[in-house]
N, C-alpha and C positions, 0 to 999 in steps of 0.2 A: 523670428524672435531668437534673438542668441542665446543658449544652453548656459546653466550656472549652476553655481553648487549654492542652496538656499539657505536660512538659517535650523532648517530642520535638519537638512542632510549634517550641516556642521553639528549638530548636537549629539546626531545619531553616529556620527562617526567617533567622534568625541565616547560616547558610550562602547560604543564596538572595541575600541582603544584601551579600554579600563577593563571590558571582557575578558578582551584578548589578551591584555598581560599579567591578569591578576591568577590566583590558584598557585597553590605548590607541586612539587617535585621531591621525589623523595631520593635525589641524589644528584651529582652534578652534573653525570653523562645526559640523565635524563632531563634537565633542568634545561642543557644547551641543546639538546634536541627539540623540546617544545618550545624555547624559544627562539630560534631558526624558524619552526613551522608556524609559531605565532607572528612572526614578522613579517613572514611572508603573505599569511592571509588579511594583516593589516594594510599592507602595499593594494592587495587583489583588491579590497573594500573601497578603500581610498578613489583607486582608479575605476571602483563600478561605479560612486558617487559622483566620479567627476564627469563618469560618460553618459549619466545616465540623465535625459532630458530631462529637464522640472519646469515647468514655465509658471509661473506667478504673475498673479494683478495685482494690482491696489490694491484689492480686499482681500487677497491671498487665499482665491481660489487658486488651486494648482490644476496642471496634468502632467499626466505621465506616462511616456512614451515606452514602453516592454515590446522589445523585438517589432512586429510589423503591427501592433496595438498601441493606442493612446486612451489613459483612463482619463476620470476625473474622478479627482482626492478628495472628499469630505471627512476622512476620519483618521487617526492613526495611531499607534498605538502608546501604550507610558512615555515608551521609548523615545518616541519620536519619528516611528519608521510610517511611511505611507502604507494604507491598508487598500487593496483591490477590491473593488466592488463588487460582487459577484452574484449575492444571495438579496433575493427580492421574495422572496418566502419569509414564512409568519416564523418567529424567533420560538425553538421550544422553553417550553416552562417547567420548575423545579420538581412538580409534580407528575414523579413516573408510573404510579397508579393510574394514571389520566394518559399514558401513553405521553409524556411530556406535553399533553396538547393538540396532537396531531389526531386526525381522523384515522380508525381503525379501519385497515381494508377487509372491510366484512366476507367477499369473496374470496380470499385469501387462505390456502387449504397446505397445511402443513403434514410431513411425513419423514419418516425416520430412514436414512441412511445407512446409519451403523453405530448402535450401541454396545460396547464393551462388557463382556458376563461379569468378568471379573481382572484381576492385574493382569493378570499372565498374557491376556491378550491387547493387552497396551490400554491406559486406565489416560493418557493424554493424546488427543486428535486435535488437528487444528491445523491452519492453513487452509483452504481449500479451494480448489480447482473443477471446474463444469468447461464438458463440452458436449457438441453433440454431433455426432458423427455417421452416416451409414445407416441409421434408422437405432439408432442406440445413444441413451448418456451414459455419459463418463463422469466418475467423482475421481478426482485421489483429492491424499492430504497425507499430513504428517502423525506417524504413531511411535508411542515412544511410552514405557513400561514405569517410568518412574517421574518425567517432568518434562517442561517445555524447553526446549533444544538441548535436549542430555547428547552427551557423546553417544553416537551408534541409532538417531533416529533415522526412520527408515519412513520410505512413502508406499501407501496402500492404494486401492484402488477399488470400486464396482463399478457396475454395468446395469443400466434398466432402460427396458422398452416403451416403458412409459412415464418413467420420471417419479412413479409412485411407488414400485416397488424394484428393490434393488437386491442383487445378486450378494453372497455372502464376501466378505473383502478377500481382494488378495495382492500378493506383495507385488509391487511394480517394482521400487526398487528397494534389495533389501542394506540390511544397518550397514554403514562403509566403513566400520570399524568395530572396537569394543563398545558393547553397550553399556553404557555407566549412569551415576545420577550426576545431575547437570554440576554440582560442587565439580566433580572430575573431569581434568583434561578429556580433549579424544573430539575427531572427526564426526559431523553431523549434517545432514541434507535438510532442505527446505522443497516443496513443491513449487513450483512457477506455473506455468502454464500447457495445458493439451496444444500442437500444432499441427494440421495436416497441409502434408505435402507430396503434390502428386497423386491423391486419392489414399495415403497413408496415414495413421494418426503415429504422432510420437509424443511421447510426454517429457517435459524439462524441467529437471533438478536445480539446485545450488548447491554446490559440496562447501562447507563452510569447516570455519578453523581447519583450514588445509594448514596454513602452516607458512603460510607465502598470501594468499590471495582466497577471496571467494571470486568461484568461477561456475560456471552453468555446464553441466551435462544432458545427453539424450537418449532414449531410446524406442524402438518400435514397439506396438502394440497392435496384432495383428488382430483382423475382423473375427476371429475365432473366440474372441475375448482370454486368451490364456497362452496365447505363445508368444514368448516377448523376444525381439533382439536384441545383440548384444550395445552394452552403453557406450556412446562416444562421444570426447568431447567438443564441444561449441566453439570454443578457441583455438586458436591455431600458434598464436605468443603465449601459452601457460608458461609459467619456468617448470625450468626442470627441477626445479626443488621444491615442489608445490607437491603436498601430499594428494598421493590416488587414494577413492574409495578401495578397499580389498578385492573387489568384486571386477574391480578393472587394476590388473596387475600390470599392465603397460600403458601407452597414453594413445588407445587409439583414438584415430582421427578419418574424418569423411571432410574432406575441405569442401568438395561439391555438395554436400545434403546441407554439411552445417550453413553455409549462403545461404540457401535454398530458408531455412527455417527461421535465419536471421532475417532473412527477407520478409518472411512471415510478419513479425513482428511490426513491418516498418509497414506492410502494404493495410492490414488489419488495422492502424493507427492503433498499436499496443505496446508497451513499453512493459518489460520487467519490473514486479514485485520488487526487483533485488537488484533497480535500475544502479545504484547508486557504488555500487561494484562494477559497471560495466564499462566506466569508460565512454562515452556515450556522449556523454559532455552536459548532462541532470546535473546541476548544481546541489551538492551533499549535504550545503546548511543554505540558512535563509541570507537575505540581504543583510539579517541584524545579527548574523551570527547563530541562530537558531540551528539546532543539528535537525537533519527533517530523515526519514526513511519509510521506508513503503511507496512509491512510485505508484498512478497510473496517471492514462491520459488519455483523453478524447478531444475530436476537433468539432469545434464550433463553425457557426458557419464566418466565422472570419480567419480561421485555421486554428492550428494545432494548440495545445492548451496540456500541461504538465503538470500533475500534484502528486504533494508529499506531505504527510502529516508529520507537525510538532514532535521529536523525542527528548525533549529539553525536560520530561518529569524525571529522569533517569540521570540527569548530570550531576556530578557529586564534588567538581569543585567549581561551581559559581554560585552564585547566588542568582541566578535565570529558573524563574516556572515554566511553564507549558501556558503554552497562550489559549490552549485549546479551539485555536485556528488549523483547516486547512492553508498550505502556502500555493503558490503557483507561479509558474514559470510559461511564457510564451515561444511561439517559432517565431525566428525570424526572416524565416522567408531562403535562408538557406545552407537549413541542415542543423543550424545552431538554435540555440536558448537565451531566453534572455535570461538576468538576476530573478532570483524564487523572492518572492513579494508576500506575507501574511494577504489572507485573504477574510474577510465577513461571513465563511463557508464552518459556521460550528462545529464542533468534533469531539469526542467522549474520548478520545485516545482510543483508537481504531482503524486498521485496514479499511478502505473504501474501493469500491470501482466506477466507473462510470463507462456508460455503452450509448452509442449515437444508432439511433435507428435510423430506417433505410427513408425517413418523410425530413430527418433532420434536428427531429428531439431530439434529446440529452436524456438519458434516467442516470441518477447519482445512489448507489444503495449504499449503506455503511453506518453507521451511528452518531448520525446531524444532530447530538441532542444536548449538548451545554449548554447551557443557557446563560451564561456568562462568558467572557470573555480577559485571558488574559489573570488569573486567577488562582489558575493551576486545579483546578478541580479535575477528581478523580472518578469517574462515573461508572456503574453498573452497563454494561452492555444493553441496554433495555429502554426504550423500545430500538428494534429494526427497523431503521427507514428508508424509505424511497423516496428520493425528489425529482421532480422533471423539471427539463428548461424547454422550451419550445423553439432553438436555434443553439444555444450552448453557452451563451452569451451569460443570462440570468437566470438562476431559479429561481420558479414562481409558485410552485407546490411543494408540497412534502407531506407523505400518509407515513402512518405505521403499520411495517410488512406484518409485523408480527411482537407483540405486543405480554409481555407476562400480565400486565395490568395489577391487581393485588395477591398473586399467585405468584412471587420470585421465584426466576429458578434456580437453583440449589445445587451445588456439588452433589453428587452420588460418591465419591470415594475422598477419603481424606490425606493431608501430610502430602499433596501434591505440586512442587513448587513449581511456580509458575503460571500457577491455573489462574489465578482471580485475575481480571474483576469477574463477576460472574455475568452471563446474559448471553447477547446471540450475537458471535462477532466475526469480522476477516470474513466477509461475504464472497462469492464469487455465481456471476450474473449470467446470463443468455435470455434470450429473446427464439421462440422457436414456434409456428402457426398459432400465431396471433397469442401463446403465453409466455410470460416471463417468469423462469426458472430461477431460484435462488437459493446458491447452497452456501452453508456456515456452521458453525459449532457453536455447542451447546455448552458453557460454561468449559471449554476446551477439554471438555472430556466424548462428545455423543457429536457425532454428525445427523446435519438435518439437511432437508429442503422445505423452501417453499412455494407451493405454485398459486399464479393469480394471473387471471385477462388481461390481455395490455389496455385492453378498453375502462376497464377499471381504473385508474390510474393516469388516465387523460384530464389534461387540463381544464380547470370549471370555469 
């Protein structure tokens, strides 16, 4: 069957068109600057529309061809854009005293990380990172004295032998600059991901508002839990006009480790939180234009499989809501992505991960719980969920990890910007003798974990 552009894509491009050229500019350099880069991404649309298979009947079933996968469309969205099927699990509902709906996982045993006494010792946590290494977890995250990504955040770090209780924090890496409230310019890191390589752990950053580019740093973390090496960075093309943390006054570089660690990445099927800076070839918005960020991916068992949540709550010249869809992007079999496609995979507006166990599930953690679509609704972080696919293909479950129910949880410190929504969000997952560990923050002030059976959490 020959390839065509349908009358949905025409409609949808037709919208993407009025997207893209509509909004101001508050002067004329900057007028012709956006719209050079709006033309351009009108051109890139145009031609993913035109490349991208649609096949229709008579009764205007369709399919759709993404990288080395063929869907079939039943649904899509105001817009017009085809939605990917993904979610074969029960839809939550508006009621989060009920855990939106979801089964409570009653085995489910919750413990504190690291709670903040008071400002001095950083009153915002968040991001967060688990691994486990050598007969020990690892936590970092982001800490920062006054708000979420002030200038001069810094990443922390503990240590525990059993997941339950954790070692007092300490600095992995400290502020790369002045520490300021987020109103103020100034240089700030993100945590990414723990790597080992070679039987070594290392941990990676994002230096952000460099000034040029967000770029990813490393460094060692020796089994002593407290001797750390020196940071270097992951890239090898940074510019030279690309602001260093302080803490690295020249730009070194390990061209042999950094492979090594980027390889990590690719062998572990993991992709960067902060894929969308890297060049990589993750598509930055959706097919309809949607801006998406936060990256991860697992592979199903028809391959590799890429997601990015909705940041379209945050656009301030269009008239576009948050669909409060996950998107997603497939392999295509070599090396590349295909177009990011809305997906029927809910979302509160929150970081999610997803991990393929070693039988072939999928578990999906992050906060699956809109209940609407497309609407822009803004949700409480609350409940924490977990959903498994049984190949990677479809979700077919979803519990709540962990649940406030009629107990909200509540800010402990106030005047903190950036903090809300409130609840348990930006999860990050492991699987380790038969339990699954899951660390996140607490209203982005308190780090937690949670632990539960994998057997729990098996399909009924």
């Amino acid at each position: 069957m020959a390839y065509h552009i349908n009358p949905l894509q025409i409609i949808y491009m037709m919208k993407t068109f009025y997207f893209l050229t509509s909004g101001n500019s508050e002067n004329s350099a900057k007028k012709g600057r956006v719209h050079s880069q709006r033309i351009g991404v009108i051109l890139l649309v145009f031609f993913l529309c035109a490349g991208v298979p649609v096949h229709a009947s008579s009764d205007e079933v369709q399919t759709l061809t993404l990288g080395t996968r063929t869907f079939t469309i039943t649904e899509t969205t105001p817009s017009g854009t085809p939605v990917v099927h993904i979610w074969n699990a029960k839809m939550p509902t508006s009621d989060r005293t009920e855990a939106a709906g979801f089964p409570v996982l009653k085995e489910a045993q919750h413990f504190d990380v690291w709670k903040p006494a008071d400002r001095s010792e950083g009153v915002y946590n968040h991001y967060a990172a688990l691994f486990f290494h050598n007969g020990r977890f690892y936590a970092m995250w982001g800490n920062h004295p006054y708000c979420e990504n002030g200038a001069g955040l810094r990443v922390m770090f503990s240590i525990s032998r059993d997941g339950r209780r954790w070692d007092r924090p300490g600095k992995l890496f400290p502020p790369p600059g002045p520490v300021r409230p987020k109103a103020e310019p100034g240089i700030y890191l993100n945590p990414d991901r723990w790597v080992e390589v070679d039987g070594k752990l290392y941990a990676v950053a994002y230096v952000h508002r460099s000034g040029v580019s967000t770029y990813p740093i490393a460094r060692e973390l020796a089994d002593d839990g407290a001797s750390l090496g020196k940071p270097f960075l992951l890239r090898n093309n940074l510019s030279s006009r690309a602001r260093l943390p302080e803490f690295m006054p020249e730009s070194p570089r390990n061209p042999a480790l950094a492979e090594k660690i980027n390889q990590w990445y690719e062998e572990n099927d993991t992709i960067s939180w902060w894929a969308r800076f890297d060049g990589i070839g993750i598509p930055t918005h959706g097919v309809d234009g949607t801006r998406l960020i936060e990256a991860f991916a697992f592979r199903s068992k028809d391959g590799m499989v890429a997601c990015m949540r909705d940041y379209n709550t945050h656009t301030r010249d269009t008239d576009l809501i948050s669909s409060n869809r996950i998107y997603a992007c497939f392999s295509d079999g070599k090396g590349g992505w295909s177009a990011m496609y809305p997906t029927d995979i809910p979302d509160s507006h929150s970081r999610a991960q997803a991990l393929r166990l070693p039988d072939g599930r999928v578990l999906l953690v992050g906060n699956q719980i809109a209940h609407q679509f497309d609407k822009g609704i803004y949700l409480v972080r609350d409940p924490l969920t977990i959903a498994v696919s049984p190949d990677g293909e479809f979700f077919t479950e979803v519990f709540a990890l962990r649940s406030g129910g009629n107990v909200r949880p509540k800010h402990r410190f106030s005047g903190i910007p950036g903090s809300g929504p409130a609840g348990y969000g930006y999860p990050s997952m492991i699987v380790h003798d038969g339990m699954v560990y899951v660390l996140y923050s607490i209203n982005k002030e308190d780090m937690a974990i949670t632990i539960v059976p994998l057997d729990a959490i098996n399909e009924k």
